[in-house]
VEXTOR-120715 format. One line per 4 residues: their letters; for each residue y, x, z of N, C-alpha, C, O. Coordinates in Angstrom, 2 decimals, padded with zeros to 5 digits. Last residue first. Example, Ala and Ser with C-alpha at 12.3 -4.5 7.8 and 13.67 -1.06 7.14 Angstrom:
BEGIN
SA = -002.25/012.85/007.08/-001.06/013.67/007.14/000.03/012.90/007.87/001.14/013.41/008.04  -005.69/013.19/007.80/-004.50/012.30/007.80/-003.30/013.20/007.80/-003.32/014.24/008.46
***
This chain:
BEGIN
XXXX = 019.66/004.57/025.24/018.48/005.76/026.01/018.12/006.58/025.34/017.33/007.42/025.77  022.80/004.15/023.43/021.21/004.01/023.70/020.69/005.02/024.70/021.21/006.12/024.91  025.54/002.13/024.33/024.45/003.94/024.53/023.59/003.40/024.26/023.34/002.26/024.66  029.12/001.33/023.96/027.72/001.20/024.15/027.21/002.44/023.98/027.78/003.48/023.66
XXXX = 032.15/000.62/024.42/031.08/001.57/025.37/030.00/001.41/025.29/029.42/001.28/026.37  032.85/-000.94/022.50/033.32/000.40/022.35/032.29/001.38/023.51/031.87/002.53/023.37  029.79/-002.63/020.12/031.20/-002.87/021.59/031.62/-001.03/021.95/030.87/-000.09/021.71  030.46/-002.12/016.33/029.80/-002.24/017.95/030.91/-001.90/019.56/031.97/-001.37/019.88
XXXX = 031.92/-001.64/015.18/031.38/-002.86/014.46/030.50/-003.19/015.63/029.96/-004.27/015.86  035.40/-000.56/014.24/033.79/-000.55/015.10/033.16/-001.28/015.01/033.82/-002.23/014.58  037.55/001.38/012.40/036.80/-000.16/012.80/035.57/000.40/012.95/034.91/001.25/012.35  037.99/003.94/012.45/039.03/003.13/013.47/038.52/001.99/013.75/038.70/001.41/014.82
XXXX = 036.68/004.83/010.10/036.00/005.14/011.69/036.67/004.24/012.35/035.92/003.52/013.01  037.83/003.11/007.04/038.28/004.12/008.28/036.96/003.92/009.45/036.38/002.84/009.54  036.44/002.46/004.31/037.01/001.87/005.32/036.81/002.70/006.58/035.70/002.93/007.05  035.54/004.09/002.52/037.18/003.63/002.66/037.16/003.02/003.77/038.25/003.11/004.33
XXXX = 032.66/003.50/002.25/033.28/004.52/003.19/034.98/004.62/003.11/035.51/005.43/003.87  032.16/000.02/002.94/032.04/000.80/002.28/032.21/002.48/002.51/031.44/002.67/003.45  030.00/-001.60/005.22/031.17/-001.32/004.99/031.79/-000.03/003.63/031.49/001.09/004.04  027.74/-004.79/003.49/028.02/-003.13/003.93/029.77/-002.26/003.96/030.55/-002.28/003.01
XXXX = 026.19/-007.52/002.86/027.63/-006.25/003.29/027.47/-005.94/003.62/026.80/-006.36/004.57  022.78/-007.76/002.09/024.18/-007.58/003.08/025.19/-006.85/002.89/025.14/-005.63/002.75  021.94/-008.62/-001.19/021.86/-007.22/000.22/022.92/-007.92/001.11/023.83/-008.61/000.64  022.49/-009.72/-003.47/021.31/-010.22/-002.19/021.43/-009.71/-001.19/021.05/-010.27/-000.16
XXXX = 022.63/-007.09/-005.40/022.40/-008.41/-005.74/021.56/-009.26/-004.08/020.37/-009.28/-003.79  023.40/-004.07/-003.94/022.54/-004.54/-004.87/022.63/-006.72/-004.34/022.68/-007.29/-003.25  025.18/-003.43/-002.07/024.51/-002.62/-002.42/023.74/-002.94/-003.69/023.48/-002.02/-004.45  028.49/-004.91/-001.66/027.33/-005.31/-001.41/027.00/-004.04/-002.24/027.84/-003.48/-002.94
XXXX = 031.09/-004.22/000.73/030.59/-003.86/-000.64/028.96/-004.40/-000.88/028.23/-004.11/000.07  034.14/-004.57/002.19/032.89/-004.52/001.88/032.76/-004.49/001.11/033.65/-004.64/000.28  036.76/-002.88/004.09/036.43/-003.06/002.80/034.90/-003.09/003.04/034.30/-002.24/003.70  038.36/-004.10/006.68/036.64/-004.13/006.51/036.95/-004.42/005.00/037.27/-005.51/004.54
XXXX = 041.21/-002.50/008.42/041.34/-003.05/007.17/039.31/-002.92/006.72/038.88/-001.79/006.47  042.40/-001.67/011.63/041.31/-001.08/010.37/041.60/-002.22/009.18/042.63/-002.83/009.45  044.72/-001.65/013.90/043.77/-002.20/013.17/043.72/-002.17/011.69/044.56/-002.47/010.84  044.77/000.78/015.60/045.62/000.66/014.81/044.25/-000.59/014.26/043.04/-000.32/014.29
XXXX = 043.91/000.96/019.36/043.66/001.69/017.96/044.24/000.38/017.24/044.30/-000.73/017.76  045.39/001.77/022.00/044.92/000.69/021.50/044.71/001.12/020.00/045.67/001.73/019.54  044.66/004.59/023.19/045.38/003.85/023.21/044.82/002.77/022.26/043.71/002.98/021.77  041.57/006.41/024.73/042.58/006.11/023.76/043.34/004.81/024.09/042.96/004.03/024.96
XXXX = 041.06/008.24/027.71/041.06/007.10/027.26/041.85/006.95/026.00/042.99/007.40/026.14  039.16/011.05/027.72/040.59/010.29/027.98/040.61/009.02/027.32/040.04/008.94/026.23  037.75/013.81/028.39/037.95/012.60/027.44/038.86/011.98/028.36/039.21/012.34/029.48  037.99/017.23/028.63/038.06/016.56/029.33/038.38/014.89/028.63/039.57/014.82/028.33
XXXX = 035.23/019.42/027.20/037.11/019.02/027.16/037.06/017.81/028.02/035.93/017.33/028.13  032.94/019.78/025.73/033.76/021.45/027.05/035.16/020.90/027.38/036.09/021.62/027.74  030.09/018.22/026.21/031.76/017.94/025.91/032.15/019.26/027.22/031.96/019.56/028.40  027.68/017.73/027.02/027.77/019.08/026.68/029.52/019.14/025.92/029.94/020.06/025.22
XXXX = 027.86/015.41/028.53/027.70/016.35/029.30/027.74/017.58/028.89/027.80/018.53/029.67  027.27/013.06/026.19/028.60/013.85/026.76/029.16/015.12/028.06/030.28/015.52/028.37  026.02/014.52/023.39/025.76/014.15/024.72/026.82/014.18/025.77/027.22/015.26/026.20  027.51/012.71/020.32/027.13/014.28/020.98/026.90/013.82/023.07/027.56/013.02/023.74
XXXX = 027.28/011.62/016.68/027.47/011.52/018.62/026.95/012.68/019.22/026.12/013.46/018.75  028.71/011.33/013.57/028.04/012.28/014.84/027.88/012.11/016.39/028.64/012.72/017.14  028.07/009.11/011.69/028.85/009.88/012.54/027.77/010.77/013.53/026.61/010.77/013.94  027.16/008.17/008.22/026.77/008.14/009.41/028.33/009.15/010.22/029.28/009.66/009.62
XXXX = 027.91/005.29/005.94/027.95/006.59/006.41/027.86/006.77/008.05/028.25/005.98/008.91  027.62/002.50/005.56/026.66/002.98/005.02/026.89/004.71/005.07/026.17/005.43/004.38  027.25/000.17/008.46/027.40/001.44/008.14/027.22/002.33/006.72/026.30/003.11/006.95  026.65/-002.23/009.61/027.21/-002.24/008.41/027.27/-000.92/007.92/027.37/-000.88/006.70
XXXX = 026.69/-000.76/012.75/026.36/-002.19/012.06/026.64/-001.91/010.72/027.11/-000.77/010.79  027.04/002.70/012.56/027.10/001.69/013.29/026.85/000.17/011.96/026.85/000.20/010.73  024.77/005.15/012.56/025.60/004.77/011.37/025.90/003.06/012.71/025.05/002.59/013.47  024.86/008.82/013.67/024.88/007.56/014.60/025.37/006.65/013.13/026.26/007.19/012.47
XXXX = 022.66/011.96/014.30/023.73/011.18/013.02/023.26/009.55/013.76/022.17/009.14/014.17  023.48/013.32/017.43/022.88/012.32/016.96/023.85/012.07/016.06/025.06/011.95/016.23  022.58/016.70/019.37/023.35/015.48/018.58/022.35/014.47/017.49/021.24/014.62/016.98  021.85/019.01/020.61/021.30/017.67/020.43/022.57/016.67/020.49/023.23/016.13/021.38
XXXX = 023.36/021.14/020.08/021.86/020.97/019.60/021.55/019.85/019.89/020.59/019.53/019.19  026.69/021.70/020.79/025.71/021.02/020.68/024.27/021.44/020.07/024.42/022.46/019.40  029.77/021.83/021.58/028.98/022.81/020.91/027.54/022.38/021.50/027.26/022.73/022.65  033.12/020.85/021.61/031.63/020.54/021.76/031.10/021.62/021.16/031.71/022.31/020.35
XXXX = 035.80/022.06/021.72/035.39/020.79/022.71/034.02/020.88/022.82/033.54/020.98/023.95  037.08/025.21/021.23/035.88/024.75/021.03/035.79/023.41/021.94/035.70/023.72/023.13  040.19/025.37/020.56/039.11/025.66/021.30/038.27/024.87/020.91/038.56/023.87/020.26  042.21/024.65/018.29/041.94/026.55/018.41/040.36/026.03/019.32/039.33/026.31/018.71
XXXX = 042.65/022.48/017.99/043.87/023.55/018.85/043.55/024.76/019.28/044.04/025.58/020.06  039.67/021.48/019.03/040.62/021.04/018.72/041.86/022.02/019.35/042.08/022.30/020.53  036.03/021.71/017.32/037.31/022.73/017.83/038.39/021.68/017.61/038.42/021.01/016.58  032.61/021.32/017.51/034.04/021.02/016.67/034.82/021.84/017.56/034.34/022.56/018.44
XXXX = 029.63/021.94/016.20/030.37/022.32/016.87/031.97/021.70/016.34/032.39/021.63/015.19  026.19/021.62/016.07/027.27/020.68/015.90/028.24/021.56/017.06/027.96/021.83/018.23  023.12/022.55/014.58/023.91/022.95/015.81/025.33/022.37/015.08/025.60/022.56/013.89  020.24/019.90/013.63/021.60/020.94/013.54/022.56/021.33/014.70/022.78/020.56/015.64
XXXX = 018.95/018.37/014.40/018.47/019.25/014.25/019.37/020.99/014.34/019.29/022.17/014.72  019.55/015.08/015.47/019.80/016.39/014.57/019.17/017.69/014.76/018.89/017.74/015.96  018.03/011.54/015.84/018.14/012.68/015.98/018.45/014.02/014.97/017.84/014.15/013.90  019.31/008.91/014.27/018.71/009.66/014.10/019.02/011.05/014.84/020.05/011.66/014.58
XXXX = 020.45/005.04/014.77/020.57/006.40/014.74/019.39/007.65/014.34/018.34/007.10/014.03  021.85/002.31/014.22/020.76/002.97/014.11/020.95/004.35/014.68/022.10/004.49/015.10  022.39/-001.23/015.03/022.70/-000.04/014.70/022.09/000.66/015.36/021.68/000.44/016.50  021.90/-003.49/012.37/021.86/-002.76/013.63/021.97/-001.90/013.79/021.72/-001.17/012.82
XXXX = 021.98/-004.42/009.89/022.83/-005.67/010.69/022.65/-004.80/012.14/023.19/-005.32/013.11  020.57/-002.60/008.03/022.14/-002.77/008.25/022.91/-003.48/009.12/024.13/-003.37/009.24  018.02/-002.90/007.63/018.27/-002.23/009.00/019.81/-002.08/008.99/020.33/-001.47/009.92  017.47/-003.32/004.98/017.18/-004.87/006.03/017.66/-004.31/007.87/017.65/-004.97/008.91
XXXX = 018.02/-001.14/003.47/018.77/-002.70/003.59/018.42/-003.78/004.93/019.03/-004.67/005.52  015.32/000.12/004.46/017.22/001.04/005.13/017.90/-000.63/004.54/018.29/-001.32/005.49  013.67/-001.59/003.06/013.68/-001.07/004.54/015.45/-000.64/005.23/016.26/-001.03/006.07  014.53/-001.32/000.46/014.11/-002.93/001.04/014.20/-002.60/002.38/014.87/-003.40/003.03
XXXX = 014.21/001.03/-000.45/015.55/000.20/000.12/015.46/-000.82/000.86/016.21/-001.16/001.77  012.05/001.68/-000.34/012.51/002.05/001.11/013.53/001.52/001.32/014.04/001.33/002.42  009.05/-000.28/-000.83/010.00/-000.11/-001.15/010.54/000.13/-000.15/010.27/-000.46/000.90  005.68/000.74/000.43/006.82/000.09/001.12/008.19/000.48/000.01/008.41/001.69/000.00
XX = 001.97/000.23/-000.85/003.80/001.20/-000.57/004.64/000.07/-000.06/004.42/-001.14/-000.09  -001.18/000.85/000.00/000.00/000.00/000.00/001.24/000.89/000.00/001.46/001.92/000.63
***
């Protein structure tokens, strides 16, 4: 038996997913290093069709802070094929969330 895979990654758009990395993940703001990672996660939220990076927050070298009220986003959708669910496209900014702002998985 085969499994068409779109049929699979399409029908997994209404949740949100993630995947363990493999890769060493480092960012820098203002010269210093905030994160420097091995276990990070490519994270795609509801509708997603590009992923983000999440990082454990215990390996954060910077101190987080609360943001201010974010700018509201503009949901360009896009269907994938004839039938599929919207999907956000990648024009449409990180700024829209499609999940509650403090959620985690285990």
């Amino acid at each position: 038996m085969a499994t068409k895979l779109s049929g699979v990654i399409l029908g997994t758009f209404p949740e949100l997913r993630y995947e363990p990395t493999a890769k060493r993940i480092r960012a820098t703001l203002g010269g210093n290093t905030v994160v420097d990672t091995l276990h990070a996660w490519l994270v795609w939220e509801p509708k997603r069709i590009t992923p983000i990076y999440a990082v454990p927050q215990a390996e954060l070298l910077a101190e987080l802070r609360a943001a201010g009220p974010a700018a509201d986003v503009p949901e360009l959708g896009v269907r994938l094929s004839a039938g599929s669910p919207t999907s956000l496209d990648p024009r449409t900014g990180f700024g829209r969330h499609t999940t509650p702002a403090n959620s985690s998985t285990s």
